[in-house]
PyMOL Python script that loads the backbone (N, CA, C, O; Angstrom):
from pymol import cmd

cmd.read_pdbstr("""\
ATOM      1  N   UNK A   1      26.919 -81.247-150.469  1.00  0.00           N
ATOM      2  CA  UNK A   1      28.063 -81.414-149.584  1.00  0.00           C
ATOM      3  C   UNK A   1      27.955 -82.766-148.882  1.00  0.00           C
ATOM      4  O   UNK A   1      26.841 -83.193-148.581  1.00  0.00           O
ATOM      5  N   UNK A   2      29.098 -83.483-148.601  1.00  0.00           N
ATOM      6  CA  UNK A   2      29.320 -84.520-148.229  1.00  0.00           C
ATOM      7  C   UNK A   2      29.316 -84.568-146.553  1.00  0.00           C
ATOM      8  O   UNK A   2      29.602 -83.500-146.011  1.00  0.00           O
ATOM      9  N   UNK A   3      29.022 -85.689-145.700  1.00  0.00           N
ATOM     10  CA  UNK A   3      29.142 -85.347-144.376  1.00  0.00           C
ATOM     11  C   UNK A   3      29.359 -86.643-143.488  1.00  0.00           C
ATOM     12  O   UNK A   3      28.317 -87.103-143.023  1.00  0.00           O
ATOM     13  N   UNK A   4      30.466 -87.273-143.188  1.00  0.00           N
ATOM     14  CA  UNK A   4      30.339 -88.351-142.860  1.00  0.00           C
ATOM     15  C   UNK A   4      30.694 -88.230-141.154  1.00  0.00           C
ATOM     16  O   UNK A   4      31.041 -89.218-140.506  1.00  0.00           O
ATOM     17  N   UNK A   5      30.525 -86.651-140.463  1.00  0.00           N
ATOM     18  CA  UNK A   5      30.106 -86.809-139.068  1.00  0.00           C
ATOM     19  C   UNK A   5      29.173 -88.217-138.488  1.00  0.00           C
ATOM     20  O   UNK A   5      29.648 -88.986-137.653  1.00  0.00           O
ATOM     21  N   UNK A   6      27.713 -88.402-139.116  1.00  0.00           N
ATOM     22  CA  UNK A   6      27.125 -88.971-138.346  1.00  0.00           C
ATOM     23  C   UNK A   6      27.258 -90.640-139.152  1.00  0.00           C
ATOM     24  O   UNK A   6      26.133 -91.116-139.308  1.00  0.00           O
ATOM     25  N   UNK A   7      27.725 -91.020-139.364  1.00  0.00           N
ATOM     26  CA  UNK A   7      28.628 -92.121-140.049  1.00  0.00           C
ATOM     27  C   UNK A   7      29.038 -93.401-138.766  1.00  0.00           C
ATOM     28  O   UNK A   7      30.113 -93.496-138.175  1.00  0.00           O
ATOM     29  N   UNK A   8      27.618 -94.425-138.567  1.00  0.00           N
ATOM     30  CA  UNK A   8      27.975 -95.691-137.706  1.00  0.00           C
ATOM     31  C   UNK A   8      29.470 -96.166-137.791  1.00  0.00           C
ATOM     32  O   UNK A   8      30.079 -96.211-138.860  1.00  0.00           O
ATOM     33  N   UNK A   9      29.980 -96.496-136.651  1.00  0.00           N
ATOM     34  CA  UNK A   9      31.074 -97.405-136.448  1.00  0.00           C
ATOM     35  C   UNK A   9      30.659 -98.479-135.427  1.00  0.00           C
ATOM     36  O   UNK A   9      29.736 -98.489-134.612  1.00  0.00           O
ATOM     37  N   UNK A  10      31.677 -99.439-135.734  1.00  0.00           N
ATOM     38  CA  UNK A  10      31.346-100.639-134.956  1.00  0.00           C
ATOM     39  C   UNK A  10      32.968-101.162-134.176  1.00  0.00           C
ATOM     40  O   UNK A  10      33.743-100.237-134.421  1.00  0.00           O
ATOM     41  N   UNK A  11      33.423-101.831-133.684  1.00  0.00           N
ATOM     42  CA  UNK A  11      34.495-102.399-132.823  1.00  0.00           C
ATOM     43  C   UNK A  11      34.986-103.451-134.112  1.00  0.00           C
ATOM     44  O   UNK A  11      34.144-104.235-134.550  1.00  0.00           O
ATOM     45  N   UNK A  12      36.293-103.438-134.663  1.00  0.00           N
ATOM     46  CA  UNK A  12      36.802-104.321-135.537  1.00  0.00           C
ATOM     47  C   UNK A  12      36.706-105.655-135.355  1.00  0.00           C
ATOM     48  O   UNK A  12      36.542-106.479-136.255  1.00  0.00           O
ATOM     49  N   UNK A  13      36.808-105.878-134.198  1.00  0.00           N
ATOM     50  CA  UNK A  13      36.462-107.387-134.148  1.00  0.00           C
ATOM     51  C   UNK A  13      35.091-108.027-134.680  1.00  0.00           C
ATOM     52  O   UNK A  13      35.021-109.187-135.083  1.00  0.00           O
ATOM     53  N   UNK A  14      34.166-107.264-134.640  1.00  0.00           N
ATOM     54  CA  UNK A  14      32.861-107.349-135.138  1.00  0.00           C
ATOM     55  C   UNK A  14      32.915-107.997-136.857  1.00  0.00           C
ATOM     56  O   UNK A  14      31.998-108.579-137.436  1.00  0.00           O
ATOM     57  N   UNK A  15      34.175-107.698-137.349  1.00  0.00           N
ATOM     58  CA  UNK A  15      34.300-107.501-138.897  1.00  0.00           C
ATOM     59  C   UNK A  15      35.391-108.303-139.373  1.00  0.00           C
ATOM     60  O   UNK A  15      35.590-108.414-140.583  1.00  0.00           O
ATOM     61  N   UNK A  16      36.406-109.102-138.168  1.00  0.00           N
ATOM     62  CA  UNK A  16      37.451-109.475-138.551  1.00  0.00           C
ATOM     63  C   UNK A  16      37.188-110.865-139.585  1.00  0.00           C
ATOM     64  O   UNK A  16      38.000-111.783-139.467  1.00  0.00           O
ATOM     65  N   UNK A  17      36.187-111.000-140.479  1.00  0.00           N
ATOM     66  CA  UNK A  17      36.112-112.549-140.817  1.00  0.00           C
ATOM     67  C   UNK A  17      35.267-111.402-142.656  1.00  0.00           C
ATOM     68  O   UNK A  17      34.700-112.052-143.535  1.00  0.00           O
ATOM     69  N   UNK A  18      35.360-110.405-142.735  1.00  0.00           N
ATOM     70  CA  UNK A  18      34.951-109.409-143.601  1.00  0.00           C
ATOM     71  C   UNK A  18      35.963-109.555-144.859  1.00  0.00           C
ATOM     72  O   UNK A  18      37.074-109.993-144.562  1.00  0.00           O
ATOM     73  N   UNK A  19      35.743-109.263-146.153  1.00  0.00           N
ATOM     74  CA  UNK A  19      37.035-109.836-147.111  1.00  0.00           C
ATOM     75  C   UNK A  19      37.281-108.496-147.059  1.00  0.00           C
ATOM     76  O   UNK A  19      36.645-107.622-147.648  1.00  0.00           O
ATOM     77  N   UNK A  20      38.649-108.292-146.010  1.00  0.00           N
ATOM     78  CA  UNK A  20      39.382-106.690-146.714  1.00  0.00           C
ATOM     79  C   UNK A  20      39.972-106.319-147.673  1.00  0.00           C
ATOM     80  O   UNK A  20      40.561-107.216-148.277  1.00  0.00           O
ATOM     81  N   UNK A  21      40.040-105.516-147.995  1.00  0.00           N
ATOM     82  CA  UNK A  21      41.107-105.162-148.943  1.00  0.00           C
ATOM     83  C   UNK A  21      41.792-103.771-149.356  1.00  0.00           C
ATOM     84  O   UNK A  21      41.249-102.755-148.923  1.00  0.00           O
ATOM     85  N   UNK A  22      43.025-103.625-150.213  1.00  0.00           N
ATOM     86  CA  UNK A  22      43.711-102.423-149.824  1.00  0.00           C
ATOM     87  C   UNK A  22      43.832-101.769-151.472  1.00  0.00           C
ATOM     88  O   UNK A  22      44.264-102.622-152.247  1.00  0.00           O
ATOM     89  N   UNK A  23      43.648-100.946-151.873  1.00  0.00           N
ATOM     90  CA  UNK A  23      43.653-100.170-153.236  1.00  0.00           C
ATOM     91  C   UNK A  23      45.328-100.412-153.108  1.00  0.00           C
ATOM     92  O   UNK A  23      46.146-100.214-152.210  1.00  0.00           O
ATOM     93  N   UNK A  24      45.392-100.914-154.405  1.00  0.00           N
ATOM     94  CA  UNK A  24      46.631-100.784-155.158  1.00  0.00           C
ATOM     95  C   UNK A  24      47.133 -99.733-155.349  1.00  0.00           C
ATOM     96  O   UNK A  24      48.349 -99.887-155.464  1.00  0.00           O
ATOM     97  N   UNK A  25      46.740 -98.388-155.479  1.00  0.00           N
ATOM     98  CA  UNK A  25      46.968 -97.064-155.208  1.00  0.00           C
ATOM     99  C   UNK A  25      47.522 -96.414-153.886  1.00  0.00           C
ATOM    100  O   UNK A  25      47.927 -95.269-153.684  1.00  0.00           O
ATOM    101  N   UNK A  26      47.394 -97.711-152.887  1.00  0.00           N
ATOM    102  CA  UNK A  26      47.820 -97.113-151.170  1.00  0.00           C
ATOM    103  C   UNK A  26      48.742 -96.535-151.166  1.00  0.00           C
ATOM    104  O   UNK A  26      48.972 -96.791-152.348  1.00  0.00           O
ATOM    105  N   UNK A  27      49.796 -95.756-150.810  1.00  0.00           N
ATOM    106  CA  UNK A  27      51.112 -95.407-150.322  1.00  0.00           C
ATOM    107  C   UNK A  27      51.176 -96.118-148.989  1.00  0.00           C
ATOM    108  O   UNK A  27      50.173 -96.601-148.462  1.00  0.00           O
ATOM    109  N   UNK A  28      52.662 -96.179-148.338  1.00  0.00           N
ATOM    110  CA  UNK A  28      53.003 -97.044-147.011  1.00  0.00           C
ATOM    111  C   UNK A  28      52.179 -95.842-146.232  1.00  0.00           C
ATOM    112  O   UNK A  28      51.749 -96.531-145.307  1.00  0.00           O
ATOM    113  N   UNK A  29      51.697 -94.601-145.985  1.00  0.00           N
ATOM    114  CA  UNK A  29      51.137 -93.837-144.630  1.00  0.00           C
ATOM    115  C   UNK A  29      49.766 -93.643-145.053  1.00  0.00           C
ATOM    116  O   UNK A  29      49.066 -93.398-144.071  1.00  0.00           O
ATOM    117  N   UNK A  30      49.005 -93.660-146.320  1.00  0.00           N
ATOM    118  CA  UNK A  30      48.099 -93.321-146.347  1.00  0.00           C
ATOM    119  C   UNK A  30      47.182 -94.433-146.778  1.00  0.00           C
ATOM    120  O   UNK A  30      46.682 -94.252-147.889  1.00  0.00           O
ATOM    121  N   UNK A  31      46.786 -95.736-146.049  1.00  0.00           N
ATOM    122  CA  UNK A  31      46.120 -96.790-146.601  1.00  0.00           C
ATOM    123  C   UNK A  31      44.894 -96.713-145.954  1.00  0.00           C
ATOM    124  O   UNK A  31      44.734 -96.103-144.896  1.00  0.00           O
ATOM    125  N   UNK A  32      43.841 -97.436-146.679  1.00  0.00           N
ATOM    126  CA  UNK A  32      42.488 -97.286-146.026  1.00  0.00           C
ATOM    127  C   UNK A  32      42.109 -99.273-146.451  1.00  0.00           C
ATOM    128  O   UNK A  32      42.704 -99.817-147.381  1.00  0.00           O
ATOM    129  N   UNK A  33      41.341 -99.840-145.806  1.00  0.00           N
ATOM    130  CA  UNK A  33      40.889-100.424-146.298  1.00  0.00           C
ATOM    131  C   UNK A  33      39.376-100.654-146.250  1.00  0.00           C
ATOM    132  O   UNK A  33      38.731-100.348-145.248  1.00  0.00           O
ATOM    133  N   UNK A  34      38.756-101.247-147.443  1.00  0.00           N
ATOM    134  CA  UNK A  34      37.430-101.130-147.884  1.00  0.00           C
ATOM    135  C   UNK A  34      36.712-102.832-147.624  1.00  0.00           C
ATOM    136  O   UNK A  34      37.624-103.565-148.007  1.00  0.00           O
ATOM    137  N   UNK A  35      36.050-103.341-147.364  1.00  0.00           N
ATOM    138  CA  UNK A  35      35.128-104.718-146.922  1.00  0.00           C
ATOM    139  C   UNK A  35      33.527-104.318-147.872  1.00  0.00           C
ATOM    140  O   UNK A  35      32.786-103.381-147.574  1.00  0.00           O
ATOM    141  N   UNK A  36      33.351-105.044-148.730  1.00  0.00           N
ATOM    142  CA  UNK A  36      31.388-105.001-149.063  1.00  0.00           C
ATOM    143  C   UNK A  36      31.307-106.115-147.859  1.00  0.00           C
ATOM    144  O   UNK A  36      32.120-106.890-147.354  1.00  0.00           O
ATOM    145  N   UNK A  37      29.835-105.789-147.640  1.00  0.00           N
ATOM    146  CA  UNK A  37      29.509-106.059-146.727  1.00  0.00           C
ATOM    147  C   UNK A  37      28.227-106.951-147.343  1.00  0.00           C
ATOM    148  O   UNK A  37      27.798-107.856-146.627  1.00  0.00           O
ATOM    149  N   UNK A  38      27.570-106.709-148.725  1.00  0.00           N
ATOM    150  CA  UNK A  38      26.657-107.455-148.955  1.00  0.00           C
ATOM    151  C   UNK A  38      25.598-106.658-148.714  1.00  0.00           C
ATOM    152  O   UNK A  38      25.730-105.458-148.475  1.00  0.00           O
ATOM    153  N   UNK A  39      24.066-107.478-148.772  1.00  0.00           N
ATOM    154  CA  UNK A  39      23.203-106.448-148.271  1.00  0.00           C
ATOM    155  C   UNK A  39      22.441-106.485-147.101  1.00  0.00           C
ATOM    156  O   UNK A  39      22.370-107.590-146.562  1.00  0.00           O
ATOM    157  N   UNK A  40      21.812-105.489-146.536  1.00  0.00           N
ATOM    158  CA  UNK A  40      21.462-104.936-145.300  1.00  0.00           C
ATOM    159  C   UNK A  40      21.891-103.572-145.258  1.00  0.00           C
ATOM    160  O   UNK A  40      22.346-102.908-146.190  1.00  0.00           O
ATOM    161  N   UNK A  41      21.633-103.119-143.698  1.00  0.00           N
ATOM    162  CA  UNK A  41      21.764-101.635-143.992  1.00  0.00           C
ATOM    163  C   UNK A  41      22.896-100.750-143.838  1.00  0.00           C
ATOM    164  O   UNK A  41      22.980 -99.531-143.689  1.00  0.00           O
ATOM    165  N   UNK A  42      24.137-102.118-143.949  1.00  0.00           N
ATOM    166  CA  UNK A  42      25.311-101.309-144.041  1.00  0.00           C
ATOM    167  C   UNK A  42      26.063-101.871-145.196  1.00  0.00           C
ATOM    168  O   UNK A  42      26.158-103.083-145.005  1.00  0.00           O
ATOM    169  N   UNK A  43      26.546-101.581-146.128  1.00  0.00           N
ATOM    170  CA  UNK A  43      26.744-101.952-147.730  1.00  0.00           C
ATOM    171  C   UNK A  43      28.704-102.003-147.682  1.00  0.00           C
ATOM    172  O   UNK A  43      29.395-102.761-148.362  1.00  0.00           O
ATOM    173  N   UNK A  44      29.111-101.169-146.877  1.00  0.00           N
ATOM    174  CA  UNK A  44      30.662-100.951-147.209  1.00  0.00           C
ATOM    175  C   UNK A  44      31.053-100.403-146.081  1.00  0.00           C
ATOM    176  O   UNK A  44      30.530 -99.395-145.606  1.00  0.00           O
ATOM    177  N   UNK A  45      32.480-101.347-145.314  1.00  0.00           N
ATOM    178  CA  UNK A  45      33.027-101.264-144.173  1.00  0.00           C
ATOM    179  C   UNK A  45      34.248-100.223-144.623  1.00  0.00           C
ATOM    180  O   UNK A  45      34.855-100.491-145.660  1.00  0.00           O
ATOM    181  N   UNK A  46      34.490 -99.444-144.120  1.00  0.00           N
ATOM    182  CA  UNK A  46      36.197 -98.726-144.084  1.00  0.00           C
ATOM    183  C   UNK A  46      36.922 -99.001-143.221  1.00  0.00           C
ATOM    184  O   UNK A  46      36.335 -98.902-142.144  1.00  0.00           O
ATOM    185  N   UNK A  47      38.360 -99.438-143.077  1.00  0.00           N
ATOM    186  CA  UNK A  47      39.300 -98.834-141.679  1.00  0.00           C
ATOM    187  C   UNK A  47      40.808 -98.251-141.955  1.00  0.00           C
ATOM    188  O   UNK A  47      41.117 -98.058-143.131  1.00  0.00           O
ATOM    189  N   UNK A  48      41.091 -98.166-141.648  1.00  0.00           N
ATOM    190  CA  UNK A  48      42.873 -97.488-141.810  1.00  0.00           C
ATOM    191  C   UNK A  48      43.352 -98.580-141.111  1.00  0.00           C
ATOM    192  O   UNK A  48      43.197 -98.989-139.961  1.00  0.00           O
ATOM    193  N   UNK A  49      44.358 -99.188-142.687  1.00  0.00           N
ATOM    194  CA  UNK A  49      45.048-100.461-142.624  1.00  0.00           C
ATOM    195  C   UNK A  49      46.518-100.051-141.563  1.00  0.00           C
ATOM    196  O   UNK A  49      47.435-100.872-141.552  1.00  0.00           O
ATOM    197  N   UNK A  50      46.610 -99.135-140.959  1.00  0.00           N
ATOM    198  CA  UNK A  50      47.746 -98.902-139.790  1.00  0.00           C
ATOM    199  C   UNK A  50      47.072 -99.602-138.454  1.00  0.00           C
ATOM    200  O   UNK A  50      47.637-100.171-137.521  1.00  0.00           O
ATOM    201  N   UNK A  51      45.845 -99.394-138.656  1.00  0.00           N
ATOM    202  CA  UNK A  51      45.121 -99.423-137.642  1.00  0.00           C
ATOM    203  C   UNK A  51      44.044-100.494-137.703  1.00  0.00           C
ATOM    204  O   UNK A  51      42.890-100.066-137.730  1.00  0.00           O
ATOM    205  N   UNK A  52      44.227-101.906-137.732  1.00  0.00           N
ATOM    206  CA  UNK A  52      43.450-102.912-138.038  1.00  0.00           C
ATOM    207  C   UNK A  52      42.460-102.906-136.791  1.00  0.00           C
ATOM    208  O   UNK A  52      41.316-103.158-137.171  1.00  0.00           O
ATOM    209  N   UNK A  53      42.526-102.753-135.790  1.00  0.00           N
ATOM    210  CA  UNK A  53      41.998-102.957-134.587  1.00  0.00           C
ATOM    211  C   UNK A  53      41.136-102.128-133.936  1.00  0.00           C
ATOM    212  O   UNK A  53      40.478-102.431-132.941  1.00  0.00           O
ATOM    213  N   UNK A  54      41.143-100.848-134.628  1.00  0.00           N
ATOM    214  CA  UNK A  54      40.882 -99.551-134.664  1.00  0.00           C
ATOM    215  C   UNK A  54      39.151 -99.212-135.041  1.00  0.00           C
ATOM    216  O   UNK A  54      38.539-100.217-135.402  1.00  0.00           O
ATOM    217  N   UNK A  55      38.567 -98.281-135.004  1.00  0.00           N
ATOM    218  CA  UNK A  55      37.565 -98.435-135.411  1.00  0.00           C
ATOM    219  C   UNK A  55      37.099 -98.517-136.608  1.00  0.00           C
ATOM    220  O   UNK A  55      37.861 -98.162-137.508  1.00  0.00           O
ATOM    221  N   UNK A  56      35.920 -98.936-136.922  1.00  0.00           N
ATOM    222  CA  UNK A  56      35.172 -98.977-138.586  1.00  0.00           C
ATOM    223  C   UNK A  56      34.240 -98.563-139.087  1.00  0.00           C
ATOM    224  O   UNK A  56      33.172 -99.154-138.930  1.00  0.00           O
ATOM    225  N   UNK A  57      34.316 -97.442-139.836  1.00  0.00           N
ATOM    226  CA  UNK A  57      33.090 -96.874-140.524  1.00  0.00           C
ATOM    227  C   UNK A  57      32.171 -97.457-141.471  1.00  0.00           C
ATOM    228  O   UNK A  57      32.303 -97.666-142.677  1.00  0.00           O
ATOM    229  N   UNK A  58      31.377 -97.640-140.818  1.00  0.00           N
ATOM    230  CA  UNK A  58      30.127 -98.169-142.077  1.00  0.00           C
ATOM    231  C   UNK A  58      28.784 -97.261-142.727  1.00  0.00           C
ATOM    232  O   UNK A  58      27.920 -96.607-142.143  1.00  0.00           O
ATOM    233  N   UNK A  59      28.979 -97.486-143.973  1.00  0.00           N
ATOM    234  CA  UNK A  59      28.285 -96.919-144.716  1.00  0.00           C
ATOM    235  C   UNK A  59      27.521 -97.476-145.637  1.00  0.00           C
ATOM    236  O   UNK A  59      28.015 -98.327-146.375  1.00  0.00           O
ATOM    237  N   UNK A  60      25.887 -97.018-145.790  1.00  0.00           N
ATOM    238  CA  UNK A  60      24.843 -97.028-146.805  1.00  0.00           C
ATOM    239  C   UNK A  60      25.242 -97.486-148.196  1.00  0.00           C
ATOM    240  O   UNK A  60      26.310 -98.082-148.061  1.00  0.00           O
ATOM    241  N   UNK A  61      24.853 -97.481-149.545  1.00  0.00           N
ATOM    242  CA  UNK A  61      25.453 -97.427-150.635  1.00  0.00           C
ATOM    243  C   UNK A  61      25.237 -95.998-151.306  1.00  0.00           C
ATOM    244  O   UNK A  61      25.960 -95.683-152.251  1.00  0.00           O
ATOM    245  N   UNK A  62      24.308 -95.172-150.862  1.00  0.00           N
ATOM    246  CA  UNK A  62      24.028 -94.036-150.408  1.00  0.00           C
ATOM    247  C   UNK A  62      25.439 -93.361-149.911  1.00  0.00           C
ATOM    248  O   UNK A  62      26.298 -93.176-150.773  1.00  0.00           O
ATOM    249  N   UNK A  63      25.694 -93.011-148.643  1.00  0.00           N
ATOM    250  CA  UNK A  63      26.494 -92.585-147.864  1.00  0.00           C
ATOM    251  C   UNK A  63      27.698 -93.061-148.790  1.00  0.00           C
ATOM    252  O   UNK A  63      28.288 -92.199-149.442  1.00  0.00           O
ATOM    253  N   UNK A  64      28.015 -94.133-148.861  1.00  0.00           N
ATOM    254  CA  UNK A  64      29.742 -95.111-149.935  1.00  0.00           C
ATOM    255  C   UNK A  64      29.698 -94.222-150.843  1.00  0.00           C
ATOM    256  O   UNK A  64      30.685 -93.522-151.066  1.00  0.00           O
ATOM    257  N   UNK A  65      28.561 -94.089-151.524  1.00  0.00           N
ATOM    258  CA  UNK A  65      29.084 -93.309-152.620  1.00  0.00           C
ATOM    259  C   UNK A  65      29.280 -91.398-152.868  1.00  0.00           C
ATOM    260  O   UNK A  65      29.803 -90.780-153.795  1.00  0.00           O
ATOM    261  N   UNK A  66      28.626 -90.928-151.638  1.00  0.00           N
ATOM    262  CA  UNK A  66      28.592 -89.797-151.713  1.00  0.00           C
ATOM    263  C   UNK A  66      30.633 -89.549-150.862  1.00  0.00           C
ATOM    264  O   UNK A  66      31.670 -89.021-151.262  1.00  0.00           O
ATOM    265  N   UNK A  67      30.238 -90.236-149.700  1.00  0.00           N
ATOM    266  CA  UNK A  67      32.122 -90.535-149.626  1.00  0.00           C
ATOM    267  C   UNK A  67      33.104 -90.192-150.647  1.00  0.00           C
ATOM    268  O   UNK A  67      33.804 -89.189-150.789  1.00  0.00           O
ATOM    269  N   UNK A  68      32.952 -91.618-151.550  1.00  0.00           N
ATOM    270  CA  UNK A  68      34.029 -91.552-152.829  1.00  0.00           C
ATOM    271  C   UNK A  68      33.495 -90.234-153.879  1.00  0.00           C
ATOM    272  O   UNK A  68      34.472 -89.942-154.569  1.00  0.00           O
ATOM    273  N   UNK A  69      32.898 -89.785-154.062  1.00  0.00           N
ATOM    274  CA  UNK A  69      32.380 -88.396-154.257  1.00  0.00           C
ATOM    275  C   UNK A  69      33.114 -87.384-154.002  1.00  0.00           C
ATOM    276  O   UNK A  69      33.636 -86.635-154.827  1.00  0.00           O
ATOM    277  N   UNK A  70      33.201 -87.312-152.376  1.00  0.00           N
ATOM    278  CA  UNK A  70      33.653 -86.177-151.819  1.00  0.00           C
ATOM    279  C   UNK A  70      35.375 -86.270-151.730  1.00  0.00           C
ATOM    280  O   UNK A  70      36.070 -85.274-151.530  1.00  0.00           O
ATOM    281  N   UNK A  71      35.968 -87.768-151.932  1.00  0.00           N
ATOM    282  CA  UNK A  71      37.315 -87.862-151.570  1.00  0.00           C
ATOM    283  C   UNK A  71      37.798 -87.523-153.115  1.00  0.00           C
ATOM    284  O   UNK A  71      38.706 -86.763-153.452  1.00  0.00           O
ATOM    285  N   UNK A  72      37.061 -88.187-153.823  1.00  0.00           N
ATOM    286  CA  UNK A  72      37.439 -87.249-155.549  1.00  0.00           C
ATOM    287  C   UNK A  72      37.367 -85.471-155.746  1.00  0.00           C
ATOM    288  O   UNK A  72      37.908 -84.774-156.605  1.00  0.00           O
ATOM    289  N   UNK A  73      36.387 -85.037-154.471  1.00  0.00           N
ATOM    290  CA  UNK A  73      36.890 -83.773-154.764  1.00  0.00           C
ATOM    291  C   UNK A  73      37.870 -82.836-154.319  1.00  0.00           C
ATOM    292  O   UNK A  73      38.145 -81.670-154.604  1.00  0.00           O
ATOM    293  N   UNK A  74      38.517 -84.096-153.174  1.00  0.00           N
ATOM    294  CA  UNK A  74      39.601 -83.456-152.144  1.00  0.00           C
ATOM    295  C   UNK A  74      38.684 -82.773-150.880  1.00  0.00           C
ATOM    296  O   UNK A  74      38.992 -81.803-150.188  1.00  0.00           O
ATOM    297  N   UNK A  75      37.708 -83.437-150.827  1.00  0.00           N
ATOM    298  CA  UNK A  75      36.191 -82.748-149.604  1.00  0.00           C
ATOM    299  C   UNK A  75      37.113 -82.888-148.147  1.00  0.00           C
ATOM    300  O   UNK A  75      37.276 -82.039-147.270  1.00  0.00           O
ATOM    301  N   UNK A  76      37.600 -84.173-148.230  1.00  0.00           N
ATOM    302  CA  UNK A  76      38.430 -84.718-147.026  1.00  0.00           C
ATOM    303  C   UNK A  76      40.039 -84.551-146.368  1.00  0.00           C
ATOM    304  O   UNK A  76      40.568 -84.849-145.297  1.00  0.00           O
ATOM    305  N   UNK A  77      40.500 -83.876-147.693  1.00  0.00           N
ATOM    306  CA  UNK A  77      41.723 -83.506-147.538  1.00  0.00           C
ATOM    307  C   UNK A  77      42.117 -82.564-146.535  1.00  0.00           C
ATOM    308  O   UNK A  77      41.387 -81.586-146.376  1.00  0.00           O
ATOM    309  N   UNK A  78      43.656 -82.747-145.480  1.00  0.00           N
ATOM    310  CA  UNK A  78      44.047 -81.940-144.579  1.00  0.00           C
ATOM    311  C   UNK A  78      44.475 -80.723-145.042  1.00  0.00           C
ATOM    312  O   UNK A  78      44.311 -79.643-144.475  1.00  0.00           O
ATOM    313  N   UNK A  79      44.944 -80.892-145.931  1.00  0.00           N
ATOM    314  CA  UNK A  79      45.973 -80.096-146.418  1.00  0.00           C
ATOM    315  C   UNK A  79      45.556 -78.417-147.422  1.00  0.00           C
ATOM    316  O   UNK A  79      46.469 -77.713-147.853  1.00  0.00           O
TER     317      UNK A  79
END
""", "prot")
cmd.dss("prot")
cmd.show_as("cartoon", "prot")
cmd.util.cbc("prot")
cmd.orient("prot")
């Protein structure tokens, strides 16, 4: 099982110089965007492109991938 409760965030400004980017797959309400980060001990930035200013989840390559894992299984879904 996937668990991204304990999942660092940082203040966006921290990241604003980060190469974002948005899956070609986005719809206009449901966009996320993704930043590599390179290495150290945070590998891959997230934020919700509504919300540039907003906070940012960072994750392991570990943690990134158990994520995209869990969003392929619908782990994260509201609905």
């Amino acid at each position: 099982m996937n668990d991204i409760r304990n999942t660092p965030s940082v203040p966006a400004h921290r990241l604003s110089d980060a190469p974002w980017r948005t899956s070609t797959r986005s719809q206009t309400s449901n966009c996320v965007e993704v930043a590599p980060l390179g290495t150290g001990p945070s590998a891959v930035a997230l934020r919700d492109s509504k919300d540039r200013g907003g906070p940012v989840l960072l994750f392991n390559r570990a943690g990134w991938l158990g994520f995209i894992a869990g969003a392929k299984k619908g782990q994260f879904d509201l609905t």
